[in-house]
Structure formats: structure tokens, C-alpha cells
C-alpha positions, -999 to +999 in steps of 0.1 A: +242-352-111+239-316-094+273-321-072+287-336-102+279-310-128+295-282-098+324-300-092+363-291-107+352-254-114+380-232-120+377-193-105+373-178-138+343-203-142+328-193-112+332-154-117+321-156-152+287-176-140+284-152-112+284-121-134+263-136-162+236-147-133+242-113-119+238-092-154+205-109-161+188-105-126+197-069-123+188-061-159+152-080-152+148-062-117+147-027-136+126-039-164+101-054-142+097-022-119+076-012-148+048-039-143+045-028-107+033+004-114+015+006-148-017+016-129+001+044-107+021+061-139-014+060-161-028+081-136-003+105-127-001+114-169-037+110-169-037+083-197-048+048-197-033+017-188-032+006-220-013+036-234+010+027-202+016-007-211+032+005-247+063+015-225+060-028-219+059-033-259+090-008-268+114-021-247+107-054-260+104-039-292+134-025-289+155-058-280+162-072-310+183-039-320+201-041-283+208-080-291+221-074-329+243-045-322+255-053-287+262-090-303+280-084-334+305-058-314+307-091-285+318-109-320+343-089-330+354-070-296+351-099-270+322-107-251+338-093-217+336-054-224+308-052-241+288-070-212+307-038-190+289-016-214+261-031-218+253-031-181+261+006-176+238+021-203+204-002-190+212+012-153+213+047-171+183+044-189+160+030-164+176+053-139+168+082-164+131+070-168+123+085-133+126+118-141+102+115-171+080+148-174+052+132-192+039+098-213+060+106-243+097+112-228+091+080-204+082+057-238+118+068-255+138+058-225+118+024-221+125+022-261+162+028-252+165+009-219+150-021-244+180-014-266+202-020-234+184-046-222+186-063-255+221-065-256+227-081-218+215-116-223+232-130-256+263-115-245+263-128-208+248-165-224+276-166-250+304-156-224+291-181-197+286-209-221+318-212-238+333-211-201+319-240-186+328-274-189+298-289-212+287-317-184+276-281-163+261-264-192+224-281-179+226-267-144+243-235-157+217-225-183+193-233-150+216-206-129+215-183-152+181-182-165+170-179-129+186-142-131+150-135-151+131-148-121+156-135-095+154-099-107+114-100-108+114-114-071+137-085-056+116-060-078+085-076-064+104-068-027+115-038-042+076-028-045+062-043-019+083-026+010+093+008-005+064+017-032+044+030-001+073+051+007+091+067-023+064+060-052+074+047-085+096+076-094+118+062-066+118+023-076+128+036-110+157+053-093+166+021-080+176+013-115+211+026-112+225+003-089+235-023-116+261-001-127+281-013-095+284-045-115+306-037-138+334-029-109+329-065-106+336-078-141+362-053-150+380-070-118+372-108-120+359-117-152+379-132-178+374-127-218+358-160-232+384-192-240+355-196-272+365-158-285+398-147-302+408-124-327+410-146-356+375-159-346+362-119-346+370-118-387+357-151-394+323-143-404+299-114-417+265-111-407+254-114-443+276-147-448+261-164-413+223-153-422+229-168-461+246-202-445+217-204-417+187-190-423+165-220-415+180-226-384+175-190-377+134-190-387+132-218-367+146-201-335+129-167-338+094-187-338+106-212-307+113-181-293+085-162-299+063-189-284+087-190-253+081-153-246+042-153-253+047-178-224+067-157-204+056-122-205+018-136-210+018-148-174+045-121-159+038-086-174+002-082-163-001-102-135+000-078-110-021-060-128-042-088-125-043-096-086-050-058-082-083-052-106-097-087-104-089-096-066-085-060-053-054-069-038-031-044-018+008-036-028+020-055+000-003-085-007+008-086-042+045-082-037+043-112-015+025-132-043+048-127-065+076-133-041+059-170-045+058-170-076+093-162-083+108-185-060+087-215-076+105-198-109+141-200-101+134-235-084+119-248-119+147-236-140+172-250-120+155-280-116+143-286-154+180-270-167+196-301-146+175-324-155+179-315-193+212-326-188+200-360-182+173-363-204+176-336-233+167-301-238+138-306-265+120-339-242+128-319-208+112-288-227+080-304-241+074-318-204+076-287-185+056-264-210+027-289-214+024-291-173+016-257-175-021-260-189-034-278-156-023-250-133-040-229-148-071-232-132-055-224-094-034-198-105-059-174-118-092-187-103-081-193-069-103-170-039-076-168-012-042-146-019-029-185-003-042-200-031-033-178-055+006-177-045+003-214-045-012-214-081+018-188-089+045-206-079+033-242-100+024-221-132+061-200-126+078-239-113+068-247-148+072-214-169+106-208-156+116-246-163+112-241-199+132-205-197+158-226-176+170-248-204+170-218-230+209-202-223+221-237-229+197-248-258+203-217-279+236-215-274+238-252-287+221-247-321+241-215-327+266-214-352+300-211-339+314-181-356+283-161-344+272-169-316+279-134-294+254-127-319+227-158-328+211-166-296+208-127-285+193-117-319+166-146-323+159-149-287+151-107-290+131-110-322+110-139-307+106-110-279+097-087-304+072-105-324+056-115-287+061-078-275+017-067-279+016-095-255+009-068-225-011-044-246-033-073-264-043-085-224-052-053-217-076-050-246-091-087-235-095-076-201-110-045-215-135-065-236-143-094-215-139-079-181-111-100-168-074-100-166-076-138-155-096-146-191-069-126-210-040-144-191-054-177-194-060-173-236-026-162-241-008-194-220-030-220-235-019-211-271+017-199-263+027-234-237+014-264-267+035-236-289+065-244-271+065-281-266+053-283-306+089-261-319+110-284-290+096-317-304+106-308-343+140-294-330+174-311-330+193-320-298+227-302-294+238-311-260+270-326-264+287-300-286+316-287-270+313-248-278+348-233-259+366-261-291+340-252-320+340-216-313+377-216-312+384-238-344 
């Protein structure tokens, strides 16, 4: 099914997946510098990590806004140059956020790299979606979604082999390289075959909410269990392996390393196999498998163990995230969907975004990251498979012909 679902691929098809895969990994490598490094920016403002971990909460706070604005211009400007913009002002931002003075100017660029960042996904989903051939879409969504892992695996690099060196002022610099992308689009991406002109007038945003707004509750609370899932066993976790195993930068960068590999191997595997078998029965699998690893992944003694509890937990994480770009994209309406799956997949962000600063006060009170991580992914993964089993399948829908017509 794999070969299959890669063979017949026209260039534009493969530039358009590369640049989507590409968007998301580099926009998830600068917003996961950040989790590297709570500890080391608390103490050069002298604040606490808490107050730290609000710069997590803004710029997922801030999402939504990115998605809604950057999406409704991608409905009525073409998905392909806003994506260009879109990845120039995140690389701005989190470049910018190096050169913060204190706790206050560092929290309004996170709040405005989360605008950015926002924006990045639905666009780059829409735009890949509506390339593809719809017997791909499985393995695609996989490939793309794996961008999230990817970016959080050369961060975790990033950390682990230049912290020592240039500090987190220099990681953050780092941030600027994505802008080198949008060379790349400007030069081999193509505008979306699902997008014209006519399409751009066909709808206002007040017209799709009134027309959907079931389908749209539904989706910002799937969502918001999906990223209570996601950021509840990602955000903190180094934070985690340094206060409750006393592990060292380089120890930790390899961990999650692990971790992130067993990620993008779960969304490609899970997004492939959804092809197969569904999104909403491959989705209840994959986020109920996650309550038996938790025990290894947080209680394990040895840094072995631990990586080899990270990468199941991540494996099975990341295989829910990996059917998401397809899924979302599936239930959206037609006339809206530069917009749709950006928007509710950022509000479920938003609604999920005191998922950092609610571990911290746990950890605070019970005097364990592992206890806070564990609460928060034995609600959020039954939350997941519960909204995919009540859901509707959409995995045939052609979506370069509906978002055309």
C-alpha cells in the first residue's frame, strides 16, 4: 500500500509535499527551542519557571488568530503566497525573540511568533491536500504531520550539541533560517488545482460559520483533546528528565532524539494505515495504546529506559497527529477550507494552551513532573479515541474536484 500510495506523482506534487513537510518542521523546530530552555531563561530574568512557561501558553494562545487571518487571506489570495509569508514572519519573530531585554518583551514576540506559527499549518495542509491524488492522502497526512516531530528532533540536536556553546540566545537565533524556505516555494511550488478565483468569492466567514457550526464545535473539541495529548507529553518533558532524573543537556537531547524518531515513525505508520482502515478506527487505536506506556516512559530508572518509554508513548502520540492533515482536511467544507482546519485545529490549541503552565503548578504541588505528565495524558488520550468514535469518516472525498466545483 506504501509504494502504491507514492507511485504516479507528478513534480508539482512532490514540491508542494516537500514544502508543506518542510513549513511545518521548521516552524516546530523554532517553537520547540523554547521547551529546551525554560529553566535557563527563568533564571537569567530571575523569574520562575512558571512565569517562563506563559511564553509556552501565548504562542499557543496566539494560534488561533495566526490560523483565522492567515487562512481567510489563503481563501481569497491562494494558498501558495501566503505560505511565503507566513514562513518569513515566524523566522522573524523567533529570530527577534533572542535579543529580548527582559520577561515582558520576550512574552510579546512568543505572542506574535504564535500568530505566525498559527497561520503555517492550515495553509501548508490545505495546499498539500488538494494536490495529492486522494489514494496518497493517508501516507501524506503521515509525511506531513511528521514535520511536528521532525522539527522537535533537530531542535532536540539543535540543544544538545550547541546549548553548551552559544546558550539559548543563540538557539533562538537559529530561528531565522526558515526564511531560506521561501526561496524554495517561490521557485517550485505551484498554487493549489482546489483554489481559483471564483472559489476565493464563494463564501464569507459569517455564511460558512452559520451553515457549519456543528461540525465546527465538534472539531475545536477533537482538537483540543488532540493537543492536551500532544503538548501534555512534549512541552515539559525536558523539563521533566532534568528536575526529576537530574539529567544533563546532552543526555536529554539524546532522549528526545528517541522520542522523536519513534514520533515520525508512528505518524507515518498510523497515517498509512488509516488509509486502509479509516481515520476515526485507526485514531481510537493509536490514542488508547498510549495509556500502557505510560508507566516506562515516565517511571523508568535508566536514561535507556526512559528513551525506550519515549519513543512508544511519541510511536503512539504522533500516530494520532499523523492522520490529522488528512482527517481535518476531509470534514472541512469546501469553500473554506484554507481556513476550517487551521482555525479549529488552533482554537483546540488554544483552549489546551495552560497545558504547560497547569504541569508546572502539579509538579509544584505534588513534587513531580512525571505525576503532572501522567494526569494530563490519561484524560487527554480516552479524549481522543471518544471525539474519533462519534465522528464521521471522510476518506474518499475528492477535495482538488469539491473545492473546485
Amino acid at each position: 500500500m506504501p509504494l502504491q500510495a507514492l507511485k504516479g506523482w507528478t513534480k508539482a506534487q512532490k514540491h508542494t509535499v516537500a514544502a508543506s513537510y518542510l513549513g511545518w518542521t521548521l516552524d516546530a523546530f523554532d517553537f520547540f527551542l523554547l521547551v529546551f530552555v525554560i529553566t535557563d531563561i527563568a533564571r537569567e530574568f530571575g523569574v520562575d519557571v512558571k512565569s517562563v512557561t506563559r511564553a509556552v501558553f501565548l504562542t499557543l494562545a496566539f494560534r488561533p488568530l495566526g490560523a483565522f487571518i492567515l487562512g481567510r487571506l489563503a481563501d481569497r489570495y491562494g494558498r501558495r503566497p501566503v505560505l511565503m509569508i507566513d514562513v518569513l514572519f515566524y523566522a522573524v519573530f523567533a529570530f527577534a525573540s533572542a535579543f529580548s531585554p527582559n520577561l515582558i518583551v520576550f512574552l510579546i514576540l512568543r505572542a506574535l511568533f504564535g500568530v505566525a506559527m498559527g497561520g503555517e499549518w492550515g495553509v501548508g495542509a490545505s495546499l498539500t491536500m488538494e494536490t495529492v491524488r486522494p489514494e496518497s492522502r493517508g501516507l501524506v497526512s503521515g509525511i506531513l504531520q511528521t514535520g511536528y516531530a521532525s522539527g522537535y528532533l533537530i531542535a532536540a540536536l539543535a540543544y544538545g550539541a550547541l546549548f553548551p556553546v552559544i546558550g539559548w540566545r543563540g538557539l533562538f537565533m537559529l530561528g531565522i533560517l526558515p526564511a531560506l524556505l521561501v526561496l524554495y516555494i517561490r521557485r517550485n511550488v505551484e498554487e493549489s488545482p482546489g483554489w481559483n478565483h471564483d472559489h476565493a468569492r464563494a463564501a464569507s466567514s459569517l455564511d460558512i460559520v452559520r451553515r457549519h457550526w456543528r461540525l465546527a464545535i465538534y472539531a475545536i473539541l477533537m482538537m483540543t483533546a488532540f493537543n492536551y495529548l500532544s503538548h501534555g507529553t512534549q512541552d515539559m518533558y525536558p523539563t521533566f528528565l532534568k528536575v526529576d532524573h537530574g539529567l544533563k543537556p546532552h543526555a536529554i537531547g539524546a532522549i528526545v532524539v528517541i522520542a522523536n524518531i519513534g514520533a515520525i515513525l508512528g505518524g507515518l505508520l498510523f497515517g498509512t494505515l488509516s488509509q486502509r482502515f479509516g481515520r476515526r478506527r485507526t485514531l481510537m487505536v493509536a490514542a488508547l495504546l498510549c495509556l500502557p506506556a505510560i508507566p516506562f516512559w515516565l517511571y523508568a530508572e535508566s536514561p535507556v529506559a526512559l528513551a525506550a518509554g519515549a519513543f512508544v508513548m511519541q510511536f503512539m502520540v504522533q500516530g494520532c497527529w499523523g492522520l490529522v492533515p488528512a482527517h481535518l482536511n476531509e470534514l472541512s467544507p469546501a469553500e473554506a477550507r484554507g481556513t476550517f482546519p487551521g482555525v479549529v485545529y488552533q482554537l483546540g490549541n488554544l483552549l489546551a494552551s495552560y497545558a504547560a503552565p497547569l504541569q508546572a503548578a502539579l509538579a509544584v504541588q505534588y513534587g513531580s513532573y512525571g505525576f503532572a505528565l501522567a494526569a494530563v495524558t490519561i484524560l487527554s488520550a480516552p479524549a481522543v479515541a471518544f471525539f474519533a468514535s462519534i465522528g464521521r469518516e471522510a476518506k474518499e472525498v475528492d477535495m482538488r474536484v469539491a473545492a473546485a466545483a
